[in-house]
C-alpha positions in Angstrom: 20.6 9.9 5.1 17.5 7.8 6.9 17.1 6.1 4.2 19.1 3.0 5.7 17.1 3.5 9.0 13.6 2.7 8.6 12.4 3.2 12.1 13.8 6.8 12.3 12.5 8.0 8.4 9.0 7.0 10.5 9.8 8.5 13.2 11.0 11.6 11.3 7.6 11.9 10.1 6.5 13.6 13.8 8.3 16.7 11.8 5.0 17.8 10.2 3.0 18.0 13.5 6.0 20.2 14.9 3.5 21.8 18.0 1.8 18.1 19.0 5.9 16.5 18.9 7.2 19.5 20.9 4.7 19.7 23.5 4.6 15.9 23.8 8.5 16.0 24.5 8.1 18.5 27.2 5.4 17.2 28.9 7.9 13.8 29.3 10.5 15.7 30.4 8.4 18.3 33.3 7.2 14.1 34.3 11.1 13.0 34.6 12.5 16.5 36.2 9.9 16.1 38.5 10.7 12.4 39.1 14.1 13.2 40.4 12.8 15.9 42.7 10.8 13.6 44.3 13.8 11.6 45.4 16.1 14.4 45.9 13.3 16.1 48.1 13.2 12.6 50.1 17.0 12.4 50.8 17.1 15.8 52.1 13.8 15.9 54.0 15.8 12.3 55.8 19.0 14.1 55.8 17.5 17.2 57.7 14.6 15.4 60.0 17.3 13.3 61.4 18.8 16.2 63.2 15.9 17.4 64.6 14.5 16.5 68.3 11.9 13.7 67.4 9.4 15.5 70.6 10.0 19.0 69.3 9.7 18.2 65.4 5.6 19.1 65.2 6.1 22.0 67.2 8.1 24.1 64.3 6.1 25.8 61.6 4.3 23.6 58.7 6.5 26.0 56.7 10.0 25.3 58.2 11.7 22.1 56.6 12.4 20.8 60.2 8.5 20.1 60.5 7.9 16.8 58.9 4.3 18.2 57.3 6.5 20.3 55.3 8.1 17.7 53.1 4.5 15.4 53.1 2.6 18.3 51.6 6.1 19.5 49.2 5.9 15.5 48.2 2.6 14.8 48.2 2.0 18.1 45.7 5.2 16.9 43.6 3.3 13.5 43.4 0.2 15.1 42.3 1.5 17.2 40.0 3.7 14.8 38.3 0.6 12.0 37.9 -1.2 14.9 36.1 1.8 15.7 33.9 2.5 11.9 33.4 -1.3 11.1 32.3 -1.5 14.1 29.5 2.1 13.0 28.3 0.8 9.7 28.0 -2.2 10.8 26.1 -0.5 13.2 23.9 2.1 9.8 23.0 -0.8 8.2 22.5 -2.5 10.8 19.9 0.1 11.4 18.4 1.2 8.2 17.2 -1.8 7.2 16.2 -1.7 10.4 13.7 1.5 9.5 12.7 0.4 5.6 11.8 -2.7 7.9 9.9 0.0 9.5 7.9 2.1 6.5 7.2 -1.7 4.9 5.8 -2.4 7.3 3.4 0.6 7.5 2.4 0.7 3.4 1.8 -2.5 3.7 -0.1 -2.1 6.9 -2.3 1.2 5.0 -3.2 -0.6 1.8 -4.6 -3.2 4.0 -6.2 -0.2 5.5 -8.1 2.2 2.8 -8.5 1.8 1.6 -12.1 0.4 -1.5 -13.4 3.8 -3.3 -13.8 4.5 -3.4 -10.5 1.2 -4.4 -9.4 1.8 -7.6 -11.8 4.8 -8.7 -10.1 3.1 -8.2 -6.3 0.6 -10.5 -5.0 -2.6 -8.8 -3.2 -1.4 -10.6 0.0 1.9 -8.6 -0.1 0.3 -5.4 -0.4 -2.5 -6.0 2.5 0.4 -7.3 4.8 2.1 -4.2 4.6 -1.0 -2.7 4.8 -2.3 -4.2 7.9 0.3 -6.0 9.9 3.4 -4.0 9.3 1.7 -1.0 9.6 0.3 -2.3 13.5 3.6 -3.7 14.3 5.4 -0.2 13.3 2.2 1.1 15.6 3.4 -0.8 18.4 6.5 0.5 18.3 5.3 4.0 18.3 3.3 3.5 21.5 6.1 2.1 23.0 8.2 4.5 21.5 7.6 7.6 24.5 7.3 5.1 26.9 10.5 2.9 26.4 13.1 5.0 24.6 12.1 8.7 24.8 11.1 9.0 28.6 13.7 6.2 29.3 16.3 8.0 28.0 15.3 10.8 30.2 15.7 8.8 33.1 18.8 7.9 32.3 19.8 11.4 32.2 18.2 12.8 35.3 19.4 9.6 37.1 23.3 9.9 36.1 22.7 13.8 36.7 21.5 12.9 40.5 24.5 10.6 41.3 26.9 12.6 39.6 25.9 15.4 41.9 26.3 13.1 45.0 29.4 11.9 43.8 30.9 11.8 40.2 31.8 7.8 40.1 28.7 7.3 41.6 27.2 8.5 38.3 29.8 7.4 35.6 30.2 3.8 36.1 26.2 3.1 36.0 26.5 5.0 32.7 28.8 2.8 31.5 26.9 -0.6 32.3 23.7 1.3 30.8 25.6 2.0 27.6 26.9 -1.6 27.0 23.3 -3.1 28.1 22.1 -1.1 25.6 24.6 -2.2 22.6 23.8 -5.7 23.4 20.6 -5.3 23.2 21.2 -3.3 19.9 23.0 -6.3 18.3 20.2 -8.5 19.8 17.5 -6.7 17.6 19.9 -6.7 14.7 19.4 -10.7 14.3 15.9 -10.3 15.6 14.7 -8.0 12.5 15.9 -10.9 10.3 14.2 -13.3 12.0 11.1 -11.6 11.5 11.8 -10.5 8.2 11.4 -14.5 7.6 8.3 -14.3 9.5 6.7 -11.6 8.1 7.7 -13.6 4.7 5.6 -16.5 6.1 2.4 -14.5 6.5 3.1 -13.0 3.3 2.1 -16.7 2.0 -1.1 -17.1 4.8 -2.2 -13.9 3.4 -1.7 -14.9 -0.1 -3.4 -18.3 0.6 -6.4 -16.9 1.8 -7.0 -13.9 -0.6 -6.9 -16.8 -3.1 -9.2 -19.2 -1.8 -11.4 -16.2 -1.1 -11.5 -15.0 -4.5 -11.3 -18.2 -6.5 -13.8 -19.9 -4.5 -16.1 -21.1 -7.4 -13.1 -22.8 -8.8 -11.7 -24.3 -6.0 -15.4 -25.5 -5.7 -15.7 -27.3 -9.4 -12.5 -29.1 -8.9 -13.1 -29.9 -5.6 -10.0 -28.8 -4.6 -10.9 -27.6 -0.5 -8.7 -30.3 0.8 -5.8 -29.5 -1.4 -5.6 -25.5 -0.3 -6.7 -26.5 3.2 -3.6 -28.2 3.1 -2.1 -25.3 1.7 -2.7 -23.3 4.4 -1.9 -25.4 6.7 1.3 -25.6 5.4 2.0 -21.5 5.5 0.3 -21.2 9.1 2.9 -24.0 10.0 5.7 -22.3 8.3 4.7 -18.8 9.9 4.0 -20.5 13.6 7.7 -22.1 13.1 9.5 -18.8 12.5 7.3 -16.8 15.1 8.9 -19.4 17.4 12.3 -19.4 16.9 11.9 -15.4 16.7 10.3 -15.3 20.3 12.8 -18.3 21.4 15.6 -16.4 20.0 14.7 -13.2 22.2 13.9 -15.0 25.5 16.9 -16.8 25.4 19.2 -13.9 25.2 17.6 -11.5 26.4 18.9 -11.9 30.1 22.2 -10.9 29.1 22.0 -7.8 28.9 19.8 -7.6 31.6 22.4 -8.9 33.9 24.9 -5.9 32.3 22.1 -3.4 33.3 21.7 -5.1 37.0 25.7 -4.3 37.9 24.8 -0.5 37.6 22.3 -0.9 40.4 24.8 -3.1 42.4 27.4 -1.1 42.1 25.0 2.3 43.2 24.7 0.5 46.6 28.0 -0.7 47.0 30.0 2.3 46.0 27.2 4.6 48.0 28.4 2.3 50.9 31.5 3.2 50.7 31.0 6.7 50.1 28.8 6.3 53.9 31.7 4.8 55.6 34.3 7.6 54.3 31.6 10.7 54.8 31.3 11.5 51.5 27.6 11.0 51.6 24.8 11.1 53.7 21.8 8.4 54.7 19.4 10.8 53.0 21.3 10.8 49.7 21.9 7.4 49.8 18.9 6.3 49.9 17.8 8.7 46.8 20.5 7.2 44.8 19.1 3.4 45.1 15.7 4.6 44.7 16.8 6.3 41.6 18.9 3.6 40.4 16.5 1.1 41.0 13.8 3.1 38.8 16.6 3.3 36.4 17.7 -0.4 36.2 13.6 -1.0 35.8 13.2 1.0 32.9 16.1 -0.1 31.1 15.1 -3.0 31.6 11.8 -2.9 30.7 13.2 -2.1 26.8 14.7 -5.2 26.4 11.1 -6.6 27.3 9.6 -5.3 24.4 12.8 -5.7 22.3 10.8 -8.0 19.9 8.2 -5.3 19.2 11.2 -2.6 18.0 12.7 -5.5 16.4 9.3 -6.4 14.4 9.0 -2.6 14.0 12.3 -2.1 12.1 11.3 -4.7 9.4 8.0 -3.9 9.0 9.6 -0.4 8.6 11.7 -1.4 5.9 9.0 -3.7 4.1 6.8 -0.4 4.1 9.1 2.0 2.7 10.5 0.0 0.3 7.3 0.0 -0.9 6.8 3.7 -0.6 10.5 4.6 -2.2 8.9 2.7 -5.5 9.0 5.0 -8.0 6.3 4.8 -10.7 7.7 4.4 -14.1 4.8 6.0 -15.7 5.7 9.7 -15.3 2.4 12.3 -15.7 2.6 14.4 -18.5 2.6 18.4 -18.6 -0.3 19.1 -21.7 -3.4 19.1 -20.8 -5.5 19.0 -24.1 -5.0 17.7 -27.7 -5.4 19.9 -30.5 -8.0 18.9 -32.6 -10.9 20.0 -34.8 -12.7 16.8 -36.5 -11.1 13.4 -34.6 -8.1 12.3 -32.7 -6.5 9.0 -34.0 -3.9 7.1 -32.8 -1.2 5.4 -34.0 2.2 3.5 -33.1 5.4 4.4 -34.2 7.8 1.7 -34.4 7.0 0.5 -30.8 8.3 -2.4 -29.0 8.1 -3.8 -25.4 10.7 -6.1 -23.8 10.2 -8.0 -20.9 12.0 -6.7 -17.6 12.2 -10.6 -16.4 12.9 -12.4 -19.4 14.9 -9.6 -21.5 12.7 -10.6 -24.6 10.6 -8.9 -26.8 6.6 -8.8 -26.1 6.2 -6.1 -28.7 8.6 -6.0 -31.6 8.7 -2.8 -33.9 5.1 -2.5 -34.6 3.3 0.2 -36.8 0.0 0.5 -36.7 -2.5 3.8 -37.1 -5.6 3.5 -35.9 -8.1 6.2 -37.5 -11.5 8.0 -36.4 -15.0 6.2 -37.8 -13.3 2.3 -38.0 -13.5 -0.9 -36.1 -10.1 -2.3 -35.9 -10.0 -5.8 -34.8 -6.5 -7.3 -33.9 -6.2 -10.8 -34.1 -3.4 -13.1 -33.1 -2.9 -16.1 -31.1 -2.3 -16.4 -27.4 0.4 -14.6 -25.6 0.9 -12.7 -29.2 1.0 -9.3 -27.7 -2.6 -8.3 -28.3 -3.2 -6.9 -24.5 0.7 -5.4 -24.0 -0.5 -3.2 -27.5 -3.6 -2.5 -25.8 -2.1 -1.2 -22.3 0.3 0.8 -24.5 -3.0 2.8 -26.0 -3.2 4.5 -22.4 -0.1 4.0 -20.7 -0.7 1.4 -18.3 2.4 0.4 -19.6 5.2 2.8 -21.8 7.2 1.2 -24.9 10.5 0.2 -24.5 11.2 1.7 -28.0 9.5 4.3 -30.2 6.6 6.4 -29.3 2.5 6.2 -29.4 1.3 8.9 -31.4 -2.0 10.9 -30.5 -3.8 13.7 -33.1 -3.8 13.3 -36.8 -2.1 14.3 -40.2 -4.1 17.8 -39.9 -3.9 18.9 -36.6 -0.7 17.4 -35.6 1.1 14.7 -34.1 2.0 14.3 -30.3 3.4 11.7 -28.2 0.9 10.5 -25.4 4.0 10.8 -22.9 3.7 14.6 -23.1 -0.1 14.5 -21.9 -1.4 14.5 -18.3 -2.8 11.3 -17.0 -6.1 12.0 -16.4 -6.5 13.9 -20.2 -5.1 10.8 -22.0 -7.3 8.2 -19.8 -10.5 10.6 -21.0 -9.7 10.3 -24.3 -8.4 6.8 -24.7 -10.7 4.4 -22.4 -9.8 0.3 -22.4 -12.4 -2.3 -21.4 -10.6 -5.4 -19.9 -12.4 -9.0 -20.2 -12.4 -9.1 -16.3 -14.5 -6.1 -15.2 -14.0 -5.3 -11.6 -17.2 -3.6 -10.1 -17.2 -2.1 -6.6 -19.7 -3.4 -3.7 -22.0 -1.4 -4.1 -25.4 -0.5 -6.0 -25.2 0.1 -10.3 -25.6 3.3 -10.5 -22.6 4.1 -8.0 -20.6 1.8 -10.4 -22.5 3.6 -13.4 -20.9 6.9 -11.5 -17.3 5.5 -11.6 -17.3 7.1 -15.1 -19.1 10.2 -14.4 -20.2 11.3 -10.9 -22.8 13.8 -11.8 -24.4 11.4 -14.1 -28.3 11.6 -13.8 -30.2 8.8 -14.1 -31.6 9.3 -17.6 -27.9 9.1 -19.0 -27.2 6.1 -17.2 -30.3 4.7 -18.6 -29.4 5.4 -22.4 -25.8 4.2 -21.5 -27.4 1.0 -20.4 -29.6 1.0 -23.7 -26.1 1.6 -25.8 -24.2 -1.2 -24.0 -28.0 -3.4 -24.9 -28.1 -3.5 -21.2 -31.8 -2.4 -20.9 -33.4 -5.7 -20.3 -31.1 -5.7 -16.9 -33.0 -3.1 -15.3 -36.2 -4.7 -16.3 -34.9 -7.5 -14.0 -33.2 -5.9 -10.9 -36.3 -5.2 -8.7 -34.4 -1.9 -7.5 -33.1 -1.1 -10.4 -30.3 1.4 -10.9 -30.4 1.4 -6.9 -30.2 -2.7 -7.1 -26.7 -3.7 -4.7 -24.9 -5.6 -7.3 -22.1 -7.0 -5.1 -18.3 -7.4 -4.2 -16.9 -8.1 -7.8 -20.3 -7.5 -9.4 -20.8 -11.2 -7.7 -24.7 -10.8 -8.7 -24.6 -10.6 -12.4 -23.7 -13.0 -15.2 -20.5 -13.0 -17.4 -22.5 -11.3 -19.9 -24.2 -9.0 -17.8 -21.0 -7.9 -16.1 -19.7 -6.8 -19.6 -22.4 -4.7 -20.7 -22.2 -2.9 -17.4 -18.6 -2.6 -17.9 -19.5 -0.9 -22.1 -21.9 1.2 -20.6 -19.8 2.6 -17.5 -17.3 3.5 -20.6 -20.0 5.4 -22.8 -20.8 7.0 -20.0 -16.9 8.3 -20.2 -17.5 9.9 -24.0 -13.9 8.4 -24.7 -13.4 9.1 -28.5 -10.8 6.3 -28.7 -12.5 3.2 -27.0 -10.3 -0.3 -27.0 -12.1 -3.3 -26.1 -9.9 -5.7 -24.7 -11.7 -9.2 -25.7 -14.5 -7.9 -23.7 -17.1 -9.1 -25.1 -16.2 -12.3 -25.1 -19.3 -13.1 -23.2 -21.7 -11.8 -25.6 -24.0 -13.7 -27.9 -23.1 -12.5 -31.8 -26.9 -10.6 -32.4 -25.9 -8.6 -28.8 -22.6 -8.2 -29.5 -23.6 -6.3 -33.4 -26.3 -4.2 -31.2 -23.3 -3.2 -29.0 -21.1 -2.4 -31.6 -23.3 -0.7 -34.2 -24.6 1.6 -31.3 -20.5 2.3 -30.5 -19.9 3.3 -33.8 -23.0 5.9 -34.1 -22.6 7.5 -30.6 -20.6 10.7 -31.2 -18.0 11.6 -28.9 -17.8 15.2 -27.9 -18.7 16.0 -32.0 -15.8 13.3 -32.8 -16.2 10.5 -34.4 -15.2 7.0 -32.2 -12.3 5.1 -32.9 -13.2 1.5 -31.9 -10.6 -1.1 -31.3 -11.0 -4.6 -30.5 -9.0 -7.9 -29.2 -11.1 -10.7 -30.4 -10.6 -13.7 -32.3 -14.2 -14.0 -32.9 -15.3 -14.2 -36.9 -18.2 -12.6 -35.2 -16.5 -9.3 -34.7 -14.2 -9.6 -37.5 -17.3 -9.8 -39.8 -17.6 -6.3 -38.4 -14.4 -4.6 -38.7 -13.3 -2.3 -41.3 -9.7 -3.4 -41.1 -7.5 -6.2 -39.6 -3.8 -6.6 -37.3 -2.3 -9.8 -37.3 -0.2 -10.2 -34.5 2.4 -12.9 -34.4 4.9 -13.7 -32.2 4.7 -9.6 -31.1 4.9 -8.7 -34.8 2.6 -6.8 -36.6 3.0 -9.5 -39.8 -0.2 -8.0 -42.0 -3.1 -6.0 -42.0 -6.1 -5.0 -44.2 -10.2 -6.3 -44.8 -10.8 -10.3 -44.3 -10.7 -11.0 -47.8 -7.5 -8.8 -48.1 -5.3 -11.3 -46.0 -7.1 -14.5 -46.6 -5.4 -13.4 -50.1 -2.4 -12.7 -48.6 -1.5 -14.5 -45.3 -1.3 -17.8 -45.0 -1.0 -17.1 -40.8 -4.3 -15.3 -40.6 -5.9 -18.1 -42.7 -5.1 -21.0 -40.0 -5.8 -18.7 -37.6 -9.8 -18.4 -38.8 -9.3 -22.0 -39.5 -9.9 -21.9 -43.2 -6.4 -23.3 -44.1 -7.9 -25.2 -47.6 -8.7 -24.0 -50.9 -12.8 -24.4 -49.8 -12.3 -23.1 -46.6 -10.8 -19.5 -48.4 -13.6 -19.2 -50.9 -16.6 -19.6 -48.3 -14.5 -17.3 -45.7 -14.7 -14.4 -48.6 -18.0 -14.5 -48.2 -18.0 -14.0 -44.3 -20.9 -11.8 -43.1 -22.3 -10.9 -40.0 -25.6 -11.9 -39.1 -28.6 -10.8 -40.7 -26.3 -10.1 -43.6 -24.2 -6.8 -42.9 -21.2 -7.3 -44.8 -17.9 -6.6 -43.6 -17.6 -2.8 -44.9 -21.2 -1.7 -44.5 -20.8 -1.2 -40.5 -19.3 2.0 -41.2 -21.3 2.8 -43.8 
């Protein structure tokens, strides 16, 4: 039902801190009660003094209303009373809507932690730090304001037509009216305003965007000189963002008296009509007096809304930017089995799979079966934008097949579909290395830790050794405890990977896909890395190793061979198998003439491991 209303689903969230909301709303409304009892209480302490002998008025008791002390010390406590009252309403506002903006937060991060990777693909970092940051503080605005300028004012209103409609009923009722249709022109005011600042909220989409790029492409903004260009750039979007932040707060200044003029009749009318009510005895001096005090507090704090009409205004689109974000629902839905049943290894295999494209409607992945079995090196091969990573991402479900399944067990123990385990079980057991390894800013053995966080040092060591990143500790004077940077800043390509291999031994994944990551690696490292893979046992299971490469390197080293082309699994086997038997795989290696064939048969790895002794 709120789910057209942005502003109030936020506001509906004070529903889980039912005491703090409750006693926050009663503490406003003790403040306004007592707010018209202090102007009642002065009409009739002018009302009844003015009847009284001015010579005899000290002589009563402090106790009887006809002695003036009585009505200072009555107004003077009321005064007191209500500041106190006022001040902890204030700060419970306050508290609370900070810990409503803390639950909005979490709620905005644990959804981007569990949005899947698709839709992180299709949304810029900028867009998810501007919701983030600055719709989250302009939707904080609004609920600091929110007590103040619409809860509390709304309680004026109420205690204020309650007062003059117990002077006089059209003293009450007309001032209503002008209040209400204020109020709807203000309304249809912030209407227009929230698309006006859904355009400027679009503009510092782009700043942010701008930025976060320059920031983290710096070194190649640097070798192609290209700081004038995005200076430029920016300049553009802060232009662009200061334009429509303009006509925004142009937009609202300009209008915004009309209303206010609406509101002002209420408060004219108050002393007008209470005029007339004087003249026929139908009211006295006392409570004519309380009526323009109260309407003039009244007109004040209606007015006083359409002063920070641009802040409920931001609010409501920065509302609707953040739970659009938040109604996202993840399209990679967690499994209910927790284990796969297995005694000697768990393959993995696809079963007439394909992937098409949300955007383009055409196929990335086209009916591919592959099986991928406990104790090999597979190595798929293809040319660029063939499909290789989208088969990789299917392994672990960063992403799910449009058709068929992706098979997890093996002929003995069974056959399941990866769909039907949990999360967290499948991304133990299937573990992908991308080329571009993201390390957090801290030291190497907290990243080490990423993978297991009651590693001790000794395994982080021997994971290091697997990955033939031992010589890296040698270096780093601190060694494991060595800060290694935002993004792993510190450390080489190279460097960077083997950290990356090492963090995922550390996982004991018995399926282990590397995503063209070792790309960095010279080809006697990269046989260390792999030979020390392939004889590190898993939990008593032997590895399945997969690779993305196009290096003859690792293909030197594989037991078997996909060729991907076009998103179609066209061929696979050994080296010399499809040099024999596909003319695509042969200009792919680049031995497309007779010559070319024979000396690629006899393709080796260094040192002279031949293709099927890695396994051997």
């Amino acid at each position: 039902m709120l789910k057209h209303y942005p502003l109030l689903r936020s506001l509906a969230l004070y529903r889980f801190m039912p005491f703090r909301f409750v006693s926050t709303a009663l503490l406003f409304i003790l403040a306004n009660l007592g707010i018209a009892l202090q102007q009642f209480s002065i009409g009739r302490a002018i009302d009844t003094l003015k009847h009284g002998d001015p010579l005899s008025l000290f002589q009563h008791a402090w106790t009887s209303p006809l002695n003036p002390w009585f009505w200072f010390i009555g107004l003077s406590f009321l005064a007191v009373m209500r500041a106190i009252i006022q001040y902890f309403a204030g700060l419970s506002a306050l508290m609370i809507g900070q810990q409503l903006l803390t639950i909005l937060r979490q709620r905005i991060f644990q959804q981007v932690q569990n949005l899947d990777i698709s839709w992180h693909w299709k949304h810029g970092l900028g867009e998810v730090l501007s919701r983030s940051t600055r719709d989250a503080d302009k939707l904080k605005e609004a609920l600091i304001n929110f007590w103040r300028q619409v809860f509390e004012s709304s309680l004026v209103v109420l205690v204020t037509v309650g007062l003059l409609s117990w002077y006089n009923l059209w003293l009450g009722l007309v001032p209503f009216f002008f209040i209400l249709l204020g109020v709807g022109v203000l309304f249809k005011l912030t209407n227009h305003l929230v698309i006006l600042d859904h355009k400027v909220a679009i503009a510092y989409e782009k700043v942010s965007d701008t930025l976060t790029e320059s920031v983290a492409g710096v070194r190649v903004i640097k070798a192609f000189r290209l700081e004038q260009k995005l200076l430029q750039r920016f300049n553009q979007a802060i232009v662009q963002f200061i334009q429509h932040s303009t006509h925004a707060v142009a937009m609202s200044a300009c209008r915004l008296p009309i209303p206010q003029m609406i509101i002002a009749c209420a408060y004219v009318w108050v002393i007008a009509f209470g005029a007339y009510l004087i003249g026929q005895q139908q009211l006295q001096i006392g409570e004519f007096i309380a009526a323009i005090l109260m309407a003039n507090l009244l007109v004040f704090r209606i007015e006083s809304i359409g002063q920070v009409l641009h802040i409920f205004a931001d609010a409501r689109s920065s509302a609707a930017r953040i739970w659009q974000m938040l109604d996202e629902k993840t399209k990679i839905v967690d499994g209910w089995e927790q284990a796969v049943q297995h005694k000697t290894a768990i393959n993995i295999k696809l079963d007439n799979v394909s992937v098409i494209s949300t955007e383009t409607k055409k196929y990335i992945l086209k009916n591919c079966h592959a099986e991928f079995r406990a104790d090999e090196i597979v190595t798929i091969v293809g040319k660029t934008g063939s499909g290789k990573t989208t088969l990789m991402n299917l392994l672990n479900r960063f992403i799910d097949p449009t058709e068929g399944r992706v098979l997890i067990g093996s002929d003995d123990d069974g056959w399941m579909d990866i769909k039907s385990l949990q999360l967290t079980t499948l991304r133990k057991i299937v573990q992908i290395i991308p080329q571009e390894s993201f390390f957090f800013s801290g030291t190497l053995a907290e990243n080490l830790k990423v993978a297991k966080q009651n590693a001790t040092e000794q395994e982080m060591l021997e994971a290091l050794h697997l990955a033939s990143a031992s010589e890296l500790i040698q270096r780093l004077e601190q060694g494991l405890s060595t800060i290694i940077g935002d993004k792993g800043v510190t450390l080489s390509g190279g460097q960077k990977q083997r950290v990356a291999l090492a963090r995922a031994i550390m996982n004991h994944s018995p399926i282990l896909a590397l995503d063209d990551s070792t790309s960095a690696l010279d080809a006697t490292t990269e046989r260390h890395v792999l030979q020390r893979l392939t004889q590190q046992s898993a939990a008593s299971l032997k590895k399945v190793l997969i690779i993305n490469s196009n290096k003859p390197t690792t293909i030197a080293m594989s037991n078997r061979i996909l060729v991907l082309k076009q998103g179609q699994i066209i061929a696979q086997g050994t080296h010399e198998e499809l040099m024999d038997s596909c003319e695509f795989y042969g200009e792919l290696m680049g031995f497309n003439r007779p010559e070319h064939a024979t000396f690629s048969r006899n393709l080796a790895t260094p040192k002279g491991i031949a293709v099927q002794g890695i396994m051997s």
